[in-house]
Biopython code that builds the backbone (N, CA, C, O; Angstrom):
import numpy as np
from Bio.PDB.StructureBuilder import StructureBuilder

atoms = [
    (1, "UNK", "N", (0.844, -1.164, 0.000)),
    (1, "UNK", "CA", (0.000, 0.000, 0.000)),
    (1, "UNK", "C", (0.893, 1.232, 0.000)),
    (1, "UNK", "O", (1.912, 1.202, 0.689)),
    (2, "UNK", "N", (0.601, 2.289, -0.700)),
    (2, "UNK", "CA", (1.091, 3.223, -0.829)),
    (2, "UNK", "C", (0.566, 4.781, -1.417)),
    (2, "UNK", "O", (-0.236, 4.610, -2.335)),
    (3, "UNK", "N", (0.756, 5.907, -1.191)),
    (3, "UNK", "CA", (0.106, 6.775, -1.681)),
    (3, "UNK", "C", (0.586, 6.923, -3.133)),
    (3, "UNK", "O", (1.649, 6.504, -3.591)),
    (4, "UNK", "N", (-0.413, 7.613, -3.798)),
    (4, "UNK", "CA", (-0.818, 8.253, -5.434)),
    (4, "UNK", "C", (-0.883, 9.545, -4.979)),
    (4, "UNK", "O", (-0.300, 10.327, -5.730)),
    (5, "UNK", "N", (-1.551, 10.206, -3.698)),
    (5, "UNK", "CA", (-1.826, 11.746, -3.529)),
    (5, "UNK", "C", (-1.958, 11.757, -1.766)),
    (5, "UNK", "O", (-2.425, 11.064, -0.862)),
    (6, "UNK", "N", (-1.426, 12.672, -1.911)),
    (6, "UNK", "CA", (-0.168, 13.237, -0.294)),
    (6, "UNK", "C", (-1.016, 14.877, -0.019)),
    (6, "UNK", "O", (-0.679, 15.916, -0.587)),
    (7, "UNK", "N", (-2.028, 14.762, 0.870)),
    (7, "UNK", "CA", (-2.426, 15.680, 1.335)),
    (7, "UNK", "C", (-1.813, 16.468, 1.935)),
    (7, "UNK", "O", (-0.924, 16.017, 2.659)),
    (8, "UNK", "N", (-1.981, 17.671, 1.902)),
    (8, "UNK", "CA", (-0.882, 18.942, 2.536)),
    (8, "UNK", "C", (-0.879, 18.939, 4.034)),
    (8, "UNK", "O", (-0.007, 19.575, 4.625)),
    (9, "UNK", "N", (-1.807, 18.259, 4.700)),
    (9, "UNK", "CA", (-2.088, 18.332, 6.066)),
    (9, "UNK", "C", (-2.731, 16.889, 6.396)),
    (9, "UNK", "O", (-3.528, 16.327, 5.645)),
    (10, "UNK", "N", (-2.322, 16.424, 7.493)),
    (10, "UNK", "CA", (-2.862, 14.916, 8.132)),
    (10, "UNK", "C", (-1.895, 13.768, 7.270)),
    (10, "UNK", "O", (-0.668, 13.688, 7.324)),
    (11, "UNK", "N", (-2.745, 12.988, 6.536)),
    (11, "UNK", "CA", (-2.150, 12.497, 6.234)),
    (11, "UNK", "C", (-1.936, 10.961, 6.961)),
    (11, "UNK", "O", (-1.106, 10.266, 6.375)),
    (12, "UNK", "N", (-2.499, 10.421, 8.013)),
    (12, "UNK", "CA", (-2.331, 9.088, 9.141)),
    (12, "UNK", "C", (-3.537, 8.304, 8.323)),
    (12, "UNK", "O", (-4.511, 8.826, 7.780)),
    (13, "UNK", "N", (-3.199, 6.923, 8.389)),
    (13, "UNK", "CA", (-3.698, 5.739, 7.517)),
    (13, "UNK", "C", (-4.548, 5.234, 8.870)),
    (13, "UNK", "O", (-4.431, 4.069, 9.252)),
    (14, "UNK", "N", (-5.192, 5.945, 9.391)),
    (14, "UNK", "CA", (-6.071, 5.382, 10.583)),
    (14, "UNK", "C", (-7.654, 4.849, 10.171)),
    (14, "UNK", "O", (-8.369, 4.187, 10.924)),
    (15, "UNK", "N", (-8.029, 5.316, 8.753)),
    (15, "UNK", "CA", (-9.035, 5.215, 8.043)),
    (15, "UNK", "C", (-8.806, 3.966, 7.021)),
    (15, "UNK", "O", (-9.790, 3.285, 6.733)),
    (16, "UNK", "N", (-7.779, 3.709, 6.573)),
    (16, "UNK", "CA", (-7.552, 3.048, 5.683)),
    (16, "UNK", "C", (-8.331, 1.427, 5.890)),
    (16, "UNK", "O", (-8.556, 0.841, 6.949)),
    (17, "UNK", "N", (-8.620, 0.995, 4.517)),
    (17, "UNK", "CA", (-9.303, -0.238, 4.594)),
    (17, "UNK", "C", (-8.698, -1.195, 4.157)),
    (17, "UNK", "O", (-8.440, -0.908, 2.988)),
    (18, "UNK", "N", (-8.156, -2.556, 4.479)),
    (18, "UNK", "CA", (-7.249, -3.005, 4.263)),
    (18, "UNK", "C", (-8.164, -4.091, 3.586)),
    (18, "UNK", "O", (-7.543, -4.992, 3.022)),
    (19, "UNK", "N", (-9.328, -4.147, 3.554)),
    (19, "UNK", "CA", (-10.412, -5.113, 2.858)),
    (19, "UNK", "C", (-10.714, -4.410, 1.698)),
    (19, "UNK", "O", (-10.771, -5.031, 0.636)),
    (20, "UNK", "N", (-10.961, -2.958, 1.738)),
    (20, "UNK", "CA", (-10.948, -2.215, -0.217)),
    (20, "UNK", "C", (-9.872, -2.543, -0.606)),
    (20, "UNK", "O", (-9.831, -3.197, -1.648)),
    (21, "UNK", "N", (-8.626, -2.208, 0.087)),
    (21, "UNK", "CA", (-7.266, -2.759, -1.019)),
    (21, "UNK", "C", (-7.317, -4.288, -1.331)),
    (21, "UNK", "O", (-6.879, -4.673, -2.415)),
    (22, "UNK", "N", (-7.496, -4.600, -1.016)),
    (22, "UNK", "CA", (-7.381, -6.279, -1.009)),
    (22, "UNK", "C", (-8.698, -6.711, -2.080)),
    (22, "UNK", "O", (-8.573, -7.758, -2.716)),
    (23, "UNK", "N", (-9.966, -5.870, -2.259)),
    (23, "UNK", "CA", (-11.167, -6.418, -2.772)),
    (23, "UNK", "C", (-10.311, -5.620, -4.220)),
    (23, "UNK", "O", (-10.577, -6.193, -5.277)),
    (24, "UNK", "N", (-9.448, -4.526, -4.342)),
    (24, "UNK", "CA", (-9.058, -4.171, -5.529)),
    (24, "UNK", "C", (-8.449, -4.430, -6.017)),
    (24, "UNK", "O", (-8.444, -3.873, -7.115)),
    (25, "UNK", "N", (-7.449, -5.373, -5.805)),
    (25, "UNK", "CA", (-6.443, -5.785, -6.449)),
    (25, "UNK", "C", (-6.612, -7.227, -7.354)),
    (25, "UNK", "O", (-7.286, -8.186, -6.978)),
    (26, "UNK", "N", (-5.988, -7.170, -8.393)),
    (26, "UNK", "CA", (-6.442, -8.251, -9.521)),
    (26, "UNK", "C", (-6.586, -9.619, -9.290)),
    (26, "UNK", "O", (-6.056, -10.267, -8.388)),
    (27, "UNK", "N", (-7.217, -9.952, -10.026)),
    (27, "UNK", "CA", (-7.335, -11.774, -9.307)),
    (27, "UNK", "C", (-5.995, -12.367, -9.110)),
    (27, "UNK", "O", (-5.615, -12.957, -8.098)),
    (28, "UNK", "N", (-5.435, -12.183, -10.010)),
    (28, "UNK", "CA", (-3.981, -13.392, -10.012)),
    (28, "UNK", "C", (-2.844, -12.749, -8.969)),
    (28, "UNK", "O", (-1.821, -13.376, -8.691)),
    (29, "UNK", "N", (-3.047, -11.844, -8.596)),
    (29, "UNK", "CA", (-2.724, -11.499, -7.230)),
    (29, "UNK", "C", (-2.958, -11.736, -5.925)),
    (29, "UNK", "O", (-2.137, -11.977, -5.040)),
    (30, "UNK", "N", (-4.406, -11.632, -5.849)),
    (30, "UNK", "CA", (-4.981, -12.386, -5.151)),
    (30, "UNK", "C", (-4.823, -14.383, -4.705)),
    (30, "UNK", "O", (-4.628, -15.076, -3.707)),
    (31, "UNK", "N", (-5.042, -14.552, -6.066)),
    (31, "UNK", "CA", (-4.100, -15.890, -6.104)),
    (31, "UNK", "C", (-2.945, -16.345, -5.631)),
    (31, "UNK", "O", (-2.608, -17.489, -5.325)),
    (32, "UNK", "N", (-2.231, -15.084, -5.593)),
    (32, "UNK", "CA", (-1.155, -15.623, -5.517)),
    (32, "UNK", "C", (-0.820, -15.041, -4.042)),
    (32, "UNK", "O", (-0.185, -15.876, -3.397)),
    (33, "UNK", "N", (-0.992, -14.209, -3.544)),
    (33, "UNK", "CA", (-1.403, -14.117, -2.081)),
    (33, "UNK", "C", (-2.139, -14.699, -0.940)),
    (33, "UNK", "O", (-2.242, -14.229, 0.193)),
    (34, "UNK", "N", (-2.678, -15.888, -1.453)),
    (34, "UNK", "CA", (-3.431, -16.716, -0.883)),
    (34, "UNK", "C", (-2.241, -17.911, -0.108)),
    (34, "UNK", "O", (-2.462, -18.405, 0.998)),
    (35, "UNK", "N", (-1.355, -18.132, -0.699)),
    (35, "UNK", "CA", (-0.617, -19.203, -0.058)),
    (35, "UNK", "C", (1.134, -18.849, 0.837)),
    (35, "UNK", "O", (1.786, -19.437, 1.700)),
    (36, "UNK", "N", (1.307, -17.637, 0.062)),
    (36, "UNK", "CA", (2.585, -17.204, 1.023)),
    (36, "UNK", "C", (2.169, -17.092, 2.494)),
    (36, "UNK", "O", (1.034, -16.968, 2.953)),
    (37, "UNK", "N", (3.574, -17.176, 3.253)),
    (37, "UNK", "CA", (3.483, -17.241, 4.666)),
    (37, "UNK", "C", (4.548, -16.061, 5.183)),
    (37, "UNK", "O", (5.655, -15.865, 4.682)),
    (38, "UNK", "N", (4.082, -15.466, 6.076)),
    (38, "UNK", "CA", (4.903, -14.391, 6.625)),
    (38, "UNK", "C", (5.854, -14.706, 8.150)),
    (38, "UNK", "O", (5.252, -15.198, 9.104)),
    (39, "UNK", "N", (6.847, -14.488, 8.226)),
    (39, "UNK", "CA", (7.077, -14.244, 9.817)),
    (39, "UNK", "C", (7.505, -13.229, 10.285)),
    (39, "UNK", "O", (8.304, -12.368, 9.916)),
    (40, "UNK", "N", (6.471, -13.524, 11.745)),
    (40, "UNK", "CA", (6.296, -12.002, 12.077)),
    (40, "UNK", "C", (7.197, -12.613, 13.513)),
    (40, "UNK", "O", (6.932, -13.600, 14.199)),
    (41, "UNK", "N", (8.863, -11.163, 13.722)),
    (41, "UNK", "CA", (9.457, -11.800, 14.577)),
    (41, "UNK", "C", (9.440, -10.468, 15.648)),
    (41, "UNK", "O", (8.603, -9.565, 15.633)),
    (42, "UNK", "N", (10.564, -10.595, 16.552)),
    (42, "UNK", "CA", (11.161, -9.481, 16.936)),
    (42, "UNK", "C", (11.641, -8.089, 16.754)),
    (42, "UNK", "O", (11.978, -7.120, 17.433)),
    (43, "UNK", "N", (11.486, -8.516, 15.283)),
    (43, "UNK", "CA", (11.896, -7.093, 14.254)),
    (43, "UNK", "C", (12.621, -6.119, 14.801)),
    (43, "UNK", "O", (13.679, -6.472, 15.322)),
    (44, "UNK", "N", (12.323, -4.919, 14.827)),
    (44, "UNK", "CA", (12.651, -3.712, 15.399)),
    (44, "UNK", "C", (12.863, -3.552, 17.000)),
    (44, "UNK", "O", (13.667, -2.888, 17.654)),
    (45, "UNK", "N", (11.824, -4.422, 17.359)),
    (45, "UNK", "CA", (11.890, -4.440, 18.821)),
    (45, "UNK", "C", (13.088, -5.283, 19.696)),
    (45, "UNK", "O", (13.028, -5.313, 20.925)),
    (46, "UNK", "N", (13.947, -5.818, 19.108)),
    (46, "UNK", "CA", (15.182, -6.357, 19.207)),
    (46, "UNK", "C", (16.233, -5.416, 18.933)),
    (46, "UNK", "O", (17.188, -5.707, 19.654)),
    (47, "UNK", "N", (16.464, -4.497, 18.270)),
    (47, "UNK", "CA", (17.517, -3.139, 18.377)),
    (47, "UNK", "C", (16.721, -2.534, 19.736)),
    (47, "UNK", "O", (17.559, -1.963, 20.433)),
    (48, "UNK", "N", (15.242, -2.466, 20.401)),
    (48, "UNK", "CA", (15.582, -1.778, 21.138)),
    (48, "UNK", "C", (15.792, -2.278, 22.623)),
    (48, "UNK", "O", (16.229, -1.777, 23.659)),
    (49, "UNK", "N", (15.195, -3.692, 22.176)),
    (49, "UNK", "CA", (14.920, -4.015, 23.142)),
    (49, "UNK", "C", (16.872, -4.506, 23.775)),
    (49, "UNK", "O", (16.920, -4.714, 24.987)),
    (50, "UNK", "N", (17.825, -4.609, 23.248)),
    (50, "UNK", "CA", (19.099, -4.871, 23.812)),
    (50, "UNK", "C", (19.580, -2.996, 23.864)),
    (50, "UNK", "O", (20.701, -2.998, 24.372)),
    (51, "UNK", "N", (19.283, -1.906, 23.633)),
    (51, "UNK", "CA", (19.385, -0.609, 23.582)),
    (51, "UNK", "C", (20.293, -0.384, 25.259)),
    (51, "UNK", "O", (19.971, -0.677, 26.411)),
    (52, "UNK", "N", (21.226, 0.113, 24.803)),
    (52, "UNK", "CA", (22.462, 0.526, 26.404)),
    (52, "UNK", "C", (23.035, -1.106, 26.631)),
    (52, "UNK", "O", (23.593, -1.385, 27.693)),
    (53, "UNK", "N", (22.870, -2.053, 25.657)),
    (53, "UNK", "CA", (24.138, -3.451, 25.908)),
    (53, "UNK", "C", (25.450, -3.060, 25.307)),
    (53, "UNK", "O", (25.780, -2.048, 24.688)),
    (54, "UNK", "N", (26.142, -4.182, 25.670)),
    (54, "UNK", "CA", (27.355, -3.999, 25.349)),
    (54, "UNK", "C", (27.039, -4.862, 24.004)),
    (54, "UNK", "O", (26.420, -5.916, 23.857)),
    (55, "UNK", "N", (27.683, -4.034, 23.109)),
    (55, "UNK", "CA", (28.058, -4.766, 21.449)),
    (55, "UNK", "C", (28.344, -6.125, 21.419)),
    (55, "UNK", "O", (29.371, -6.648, 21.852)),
    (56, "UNK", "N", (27.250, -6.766, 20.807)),
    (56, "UNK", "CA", (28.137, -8.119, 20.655)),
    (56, "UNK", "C", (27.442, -8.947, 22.006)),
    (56, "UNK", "O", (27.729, -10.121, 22.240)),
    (57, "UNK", "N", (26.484, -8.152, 22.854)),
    (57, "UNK", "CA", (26.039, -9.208, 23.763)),
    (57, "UNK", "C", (24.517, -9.820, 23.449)),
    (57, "UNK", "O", (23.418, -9.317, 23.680)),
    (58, "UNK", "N", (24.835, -10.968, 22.895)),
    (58, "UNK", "CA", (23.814, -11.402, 22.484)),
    (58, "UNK", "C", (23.118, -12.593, 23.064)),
    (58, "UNK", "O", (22.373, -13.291, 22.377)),
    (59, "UNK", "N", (23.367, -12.832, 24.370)),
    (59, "UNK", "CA", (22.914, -13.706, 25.773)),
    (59, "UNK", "C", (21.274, -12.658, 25.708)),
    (59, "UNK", "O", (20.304, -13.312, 25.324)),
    (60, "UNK", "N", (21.137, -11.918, 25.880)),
    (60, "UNK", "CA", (20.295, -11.185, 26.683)),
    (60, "UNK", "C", (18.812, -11.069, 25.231)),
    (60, "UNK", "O", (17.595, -11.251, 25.273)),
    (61, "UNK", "N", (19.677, -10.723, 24.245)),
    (61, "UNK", "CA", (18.612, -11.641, 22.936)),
    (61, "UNK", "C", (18.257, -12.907, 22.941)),
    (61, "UNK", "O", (17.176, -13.454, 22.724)),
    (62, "UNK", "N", (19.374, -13.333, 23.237)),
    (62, "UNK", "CA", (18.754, -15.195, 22.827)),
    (62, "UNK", "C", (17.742, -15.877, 23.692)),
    (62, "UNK", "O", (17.020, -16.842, 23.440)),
    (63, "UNK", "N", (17.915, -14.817, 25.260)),
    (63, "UNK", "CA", (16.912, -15.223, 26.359)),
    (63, "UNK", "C", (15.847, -14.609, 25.903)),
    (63, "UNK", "O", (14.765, -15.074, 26.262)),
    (64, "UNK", "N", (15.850, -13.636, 25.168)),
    (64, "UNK", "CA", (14.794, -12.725, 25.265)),
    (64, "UNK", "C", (13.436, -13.443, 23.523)),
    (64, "UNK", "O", (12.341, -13.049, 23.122)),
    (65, "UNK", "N", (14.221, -14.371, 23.144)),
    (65, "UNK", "CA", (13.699, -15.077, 21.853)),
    (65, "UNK", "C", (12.620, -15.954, 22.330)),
    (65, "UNK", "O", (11.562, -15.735, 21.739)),
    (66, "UNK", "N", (12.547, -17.180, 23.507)),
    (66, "UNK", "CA", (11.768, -17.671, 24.069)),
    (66, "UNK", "C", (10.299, -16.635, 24.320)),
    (66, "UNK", "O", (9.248, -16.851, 23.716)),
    (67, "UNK", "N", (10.461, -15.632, 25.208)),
    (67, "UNK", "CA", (9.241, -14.647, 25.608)),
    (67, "UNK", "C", (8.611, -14.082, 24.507)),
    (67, "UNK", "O", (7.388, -14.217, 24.533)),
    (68, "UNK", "N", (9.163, -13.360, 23.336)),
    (68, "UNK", "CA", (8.703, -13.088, 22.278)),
    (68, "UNK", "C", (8.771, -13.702, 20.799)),
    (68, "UNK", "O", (7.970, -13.500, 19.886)),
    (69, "UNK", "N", (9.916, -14.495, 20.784)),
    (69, "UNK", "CA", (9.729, -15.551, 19.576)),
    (69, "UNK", "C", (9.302, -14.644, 18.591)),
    (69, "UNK", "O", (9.297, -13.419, 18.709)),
    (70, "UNK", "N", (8.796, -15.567, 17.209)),
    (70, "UNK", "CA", (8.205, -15.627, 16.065)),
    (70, "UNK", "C", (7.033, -16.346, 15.820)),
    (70, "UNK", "O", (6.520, -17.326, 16.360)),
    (71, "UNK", "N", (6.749, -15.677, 14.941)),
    (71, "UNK", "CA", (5.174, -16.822, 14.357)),
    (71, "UNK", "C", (5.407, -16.594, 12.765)),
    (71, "UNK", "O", (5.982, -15.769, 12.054)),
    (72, "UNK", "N", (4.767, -17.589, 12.625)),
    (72, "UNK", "CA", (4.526, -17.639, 11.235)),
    (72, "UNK", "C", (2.245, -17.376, 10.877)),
    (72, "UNK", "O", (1.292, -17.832, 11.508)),
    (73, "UNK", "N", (2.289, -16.688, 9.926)),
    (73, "UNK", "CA", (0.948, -16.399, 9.674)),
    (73, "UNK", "C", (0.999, -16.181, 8.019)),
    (73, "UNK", "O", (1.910, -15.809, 7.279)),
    (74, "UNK", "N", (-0.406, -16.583, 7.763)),
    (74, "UNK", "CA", (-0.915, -16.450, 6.082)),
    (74, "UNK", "C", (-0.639, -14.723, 5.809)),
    (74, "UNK", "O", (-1.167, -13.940, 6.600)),
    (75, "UNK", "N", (0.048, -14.283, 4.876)),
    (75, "UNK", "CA", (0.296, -13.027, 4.730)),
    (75, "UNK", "C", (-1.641, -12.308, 4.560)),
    (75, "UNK", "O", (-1.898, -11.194, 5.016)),
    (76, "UNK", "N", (-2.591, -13.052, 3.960)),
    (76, "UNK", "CA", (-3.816, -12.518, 3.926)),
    (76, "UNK", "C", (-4.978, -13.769, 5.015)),
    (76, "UNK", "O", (-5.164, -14.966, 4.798)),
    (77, "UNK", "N", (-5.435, -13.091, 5.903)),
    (77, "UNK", "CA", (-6.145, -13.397, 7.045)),
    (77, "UNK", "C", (-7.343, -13.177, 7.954)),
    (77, "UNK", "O", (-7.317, -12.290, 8.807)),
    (78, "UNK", "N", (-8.452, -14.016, 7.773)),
    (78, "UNK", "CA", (-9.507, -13.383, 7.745)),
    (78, "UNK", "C", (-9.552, -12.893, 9.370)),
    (78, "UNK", "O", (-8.794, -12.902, 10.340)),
    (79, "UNK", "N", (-10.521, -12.588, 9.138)),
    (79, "UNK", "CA", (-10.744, -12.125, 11.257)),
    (79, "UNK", "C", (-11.699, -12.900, 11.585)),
    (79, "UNK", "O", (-12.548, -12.991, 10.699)),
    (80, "UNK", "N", (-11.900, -13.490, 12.494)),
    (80, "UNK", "CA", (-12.705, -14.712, 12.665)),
    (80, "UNK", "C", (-14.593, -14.241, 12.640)),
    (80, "UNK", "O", (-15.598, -14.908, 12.393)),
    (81, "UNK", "N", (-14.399, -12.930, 12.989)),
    (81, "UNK", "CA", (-15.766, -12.030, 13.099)),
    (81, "UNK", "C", (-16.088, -11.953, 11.606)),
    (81, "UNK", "O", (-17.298, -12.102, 11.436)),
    (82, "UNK", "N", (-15.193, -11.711, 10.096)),
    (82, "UNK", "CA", (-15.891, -11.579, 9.194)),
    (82, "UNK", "C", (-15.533, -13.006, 8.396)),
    (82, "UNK", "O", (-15.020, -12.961, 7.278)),
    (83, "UNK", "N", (-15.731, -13.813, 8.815)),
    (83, "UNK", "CA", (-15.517, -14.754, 7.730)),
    (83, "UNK", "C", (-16.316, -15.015, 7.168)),
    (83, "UNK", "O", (-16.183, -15.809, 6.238)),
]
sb = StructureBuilder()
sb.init_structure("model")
sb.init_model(0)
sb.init_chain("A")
sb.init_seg("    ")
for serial, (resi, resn, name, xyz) in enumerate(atoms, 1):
    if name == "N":
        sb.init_residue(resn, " ", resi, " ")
    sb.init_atom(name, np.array(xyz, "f"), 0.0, 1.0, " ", f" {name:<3s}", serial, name[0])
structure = sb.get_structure()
């Protein structure tokens, strides 16, 4: 998702419908979005979450992988309310 037109003011995707983009996009896309798998990990929250360690200490990540881990999920996913 991405903008075409950039309002001079606001501008926050708090409205956005993630079911119009998805109902607009072409079938064979759709298709083909139906079977990839995503993982969703630590991401970002792992630079902050070791933030004031010493370089290179990576004990305090590897403990910290158990509590927050990864998952794996269908990149497109219904909500159990609209299925």
């Amino acid at each position: 998702m991405y903008s075409k037109i950039i309002s001079p003011t606001g501008g926050g995707t708090l409205w956005s419908s993630l079911t119009s983009i998805y109902d607009a996009l072409p079938k064979h896309i759709k298709n083909y979005l139906k079977s990839p798998n995503a993982v969703h990990d630590m991401g970002d929250f792992r630079n902050t979450y070791l933030k004031n360690e010493l370089i290179g200490d990576a004990e305090k990540l590897n403990k910290g992988f158990p509590n927050f881990g990864s998952s794996i999920y269908p990149i497109i996913k219904n909500h159990p309310i609209n299925k």
